[in-house]
C-alpha positions in Angstrom: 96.6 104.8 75.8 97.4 107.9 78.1 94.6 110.8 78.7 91.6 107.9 77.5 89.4 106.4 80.3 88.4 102.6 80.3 85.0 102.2 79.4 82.5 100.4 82.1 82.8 97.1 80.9 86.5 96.9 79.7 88.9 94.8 82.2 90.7 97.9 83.4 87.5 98.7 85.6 87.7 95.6 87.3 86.6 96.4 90.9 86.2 94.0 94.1 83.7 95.3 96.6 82.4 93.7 100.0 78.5 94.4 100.5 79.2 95.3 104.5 82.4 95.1 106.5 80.8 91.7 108.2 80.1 90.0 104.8 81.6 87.0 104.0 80.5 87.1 100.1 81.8 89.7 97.7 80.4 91.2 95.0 82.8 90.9 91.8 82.2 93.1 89.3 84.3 92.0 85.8 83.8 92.9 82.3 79.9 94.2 83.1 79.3 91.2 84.8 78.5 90.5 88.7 78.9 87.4 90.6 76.8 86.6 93.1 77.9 85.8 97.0 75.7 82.2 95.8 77.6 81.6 92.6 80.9 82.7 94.7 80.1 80.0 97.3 79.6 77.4 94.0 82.6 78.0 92.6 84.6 77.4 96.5 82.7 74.2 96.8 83.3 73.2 93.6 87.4 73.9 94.6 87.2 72.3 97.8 85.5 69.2 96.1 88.5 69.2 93.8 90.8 69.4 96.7 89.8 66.4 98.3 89.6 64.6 94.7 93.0 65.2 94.2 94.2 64.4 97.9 92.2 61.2 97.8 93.4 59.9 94.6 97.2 60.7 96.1 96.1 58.6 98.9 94.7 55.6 96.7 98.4 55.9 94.9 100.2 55.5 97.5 98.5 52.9 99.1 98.4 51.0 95.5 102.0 51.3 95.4 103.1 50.4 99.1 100.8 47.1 98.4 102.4 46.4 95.2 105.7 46.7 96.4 105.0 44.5 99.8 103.8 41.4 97.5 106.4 42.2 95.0 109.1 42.5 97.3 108.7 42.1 100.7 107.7 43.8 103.7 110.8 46.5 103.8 109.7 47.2 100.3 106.0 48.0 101.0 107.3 50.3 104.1 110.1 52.2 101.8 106.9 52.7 99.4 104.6 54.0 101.9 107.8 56.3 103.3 108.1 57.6 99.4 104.8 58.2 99.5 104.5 59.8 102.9 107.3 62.2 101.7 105.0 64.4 99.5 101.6 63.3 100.5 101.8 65.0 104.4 102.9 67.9 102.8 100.6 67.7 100.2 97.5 67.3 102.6 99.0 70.4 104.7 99.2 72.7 101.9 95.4 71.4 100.9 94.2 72.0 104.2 95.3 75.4 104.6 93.5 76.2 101.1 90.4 74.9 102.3 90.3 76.7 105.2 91.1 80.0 102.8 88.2 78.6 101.1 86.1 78.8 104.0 87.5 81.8 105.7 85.9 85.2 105.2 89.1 86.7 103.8 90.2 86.8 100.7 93.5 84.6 99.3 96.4 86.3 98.2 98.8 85.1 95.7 101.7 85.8 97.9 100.0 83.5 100.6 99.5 80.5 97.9 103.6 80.8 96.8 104.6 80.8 100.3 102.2 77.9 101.2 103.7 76.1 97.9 107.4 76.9 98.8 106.7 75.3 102.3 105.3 72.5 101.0 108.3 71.7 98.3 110.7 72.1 101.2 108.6 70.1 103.4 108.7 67.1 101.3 112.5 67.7 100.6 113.4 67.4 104.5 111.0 64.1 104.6 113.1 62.9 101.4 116.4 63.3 102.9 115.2 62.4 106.6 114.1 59.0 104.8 117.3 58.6 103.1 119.5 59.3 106.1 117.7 57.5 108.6 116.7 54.6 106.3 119.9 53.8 104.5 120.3 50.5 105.6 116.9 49.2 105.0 115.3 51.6 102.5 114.7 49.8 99.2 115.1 52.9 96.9 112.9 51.5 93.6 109.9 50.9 96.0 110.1 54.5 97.5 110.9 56.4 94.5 107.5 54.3 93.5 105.5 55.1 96.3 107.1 58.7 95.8 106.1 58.6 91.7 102.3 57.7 92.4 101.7 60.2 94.7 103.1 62.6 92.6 100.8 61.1 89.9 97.9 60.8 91.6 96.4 63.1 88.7 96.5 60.5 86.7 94.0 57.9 88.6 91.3 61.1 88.8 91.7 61.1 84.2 91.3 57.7 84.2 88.3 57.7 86.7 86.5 60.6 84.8 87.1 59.4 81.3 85.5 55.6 82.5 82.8 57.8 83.8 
């Protein structure tokens, strides 16, 4: 492939360009095609909207599963569930915050930024899972928070099961 020059609309003359130094929008030019700084703001509302799906169907999970485990087995329970599901929800909703303000912000996300952001927020709910275990050991009920813990991390699922009654 050495000494031949990509043609205009091949992938290897993929270039990013911003209009102005002051412009939030970017044109993106791709495989002969342009996106628009209108279709570009589409597409980050249409993320953001995702976002707060997700973090609210997290939310409902947990909740669902603290109240489940309160009538099931008591008040301690129903707090060990919401504990569980505190553990990766906060640093869930951090994480989600932060890409909604990238999603807002005039620069442009890097990758490296996103894997950082993801490594703080798997270390994050680590800390809160062995703060809970240390400082609740003699009243955490384990099954409830590894519940609560369980549906937030399968909050997913609520947003399939809204979408397909849809």
């Amino acid at each position: 492939m050495s000494g031949t020059k990509a043609s205009p609309g091949s992938c290897a003359n993929t270039a990013v360009r911003a209009k102005s130094a002051n412009d939030v929008g970017a044109v993106v030019e791709s495989g002969g095609s342009e996106i628009s700084d209108a279709d570009l703001a589409a597409l980050n509302a249409r993320a953001g909207r995702g976002i707060v799906r997700g973090l609210i169907a997290q939310a409902i999970m947990g909740c669902l599963a603290a109240v489940v485990s309160w009538v099931v087995a008591g008040s301690a329970a129903g707090l060990s569930a919401l504990i569980g599901a505190a553990a990766y929800f906060v640093p869930n909703a951090l994480f989600a915050s932060r890409l909604l303000l990238g999603l807002l912000g005039a620069g442009r996300p890097s990758p490296i930024a996103f894997f950082l952001g993801e490594a703080f927020k798997l270390g994050l709910a680590v800390l809160f899972l062995v703060l809970a275990a240390r400082m609740g050991r003699a009243w955490l009920v384990w099954p409830a928070f590894l519940l609560g813990l369980l549906c937030v991390l399968k909050g997913y699922v609520l947003l399939l099961a809204v979408r397909r009654l849809r």
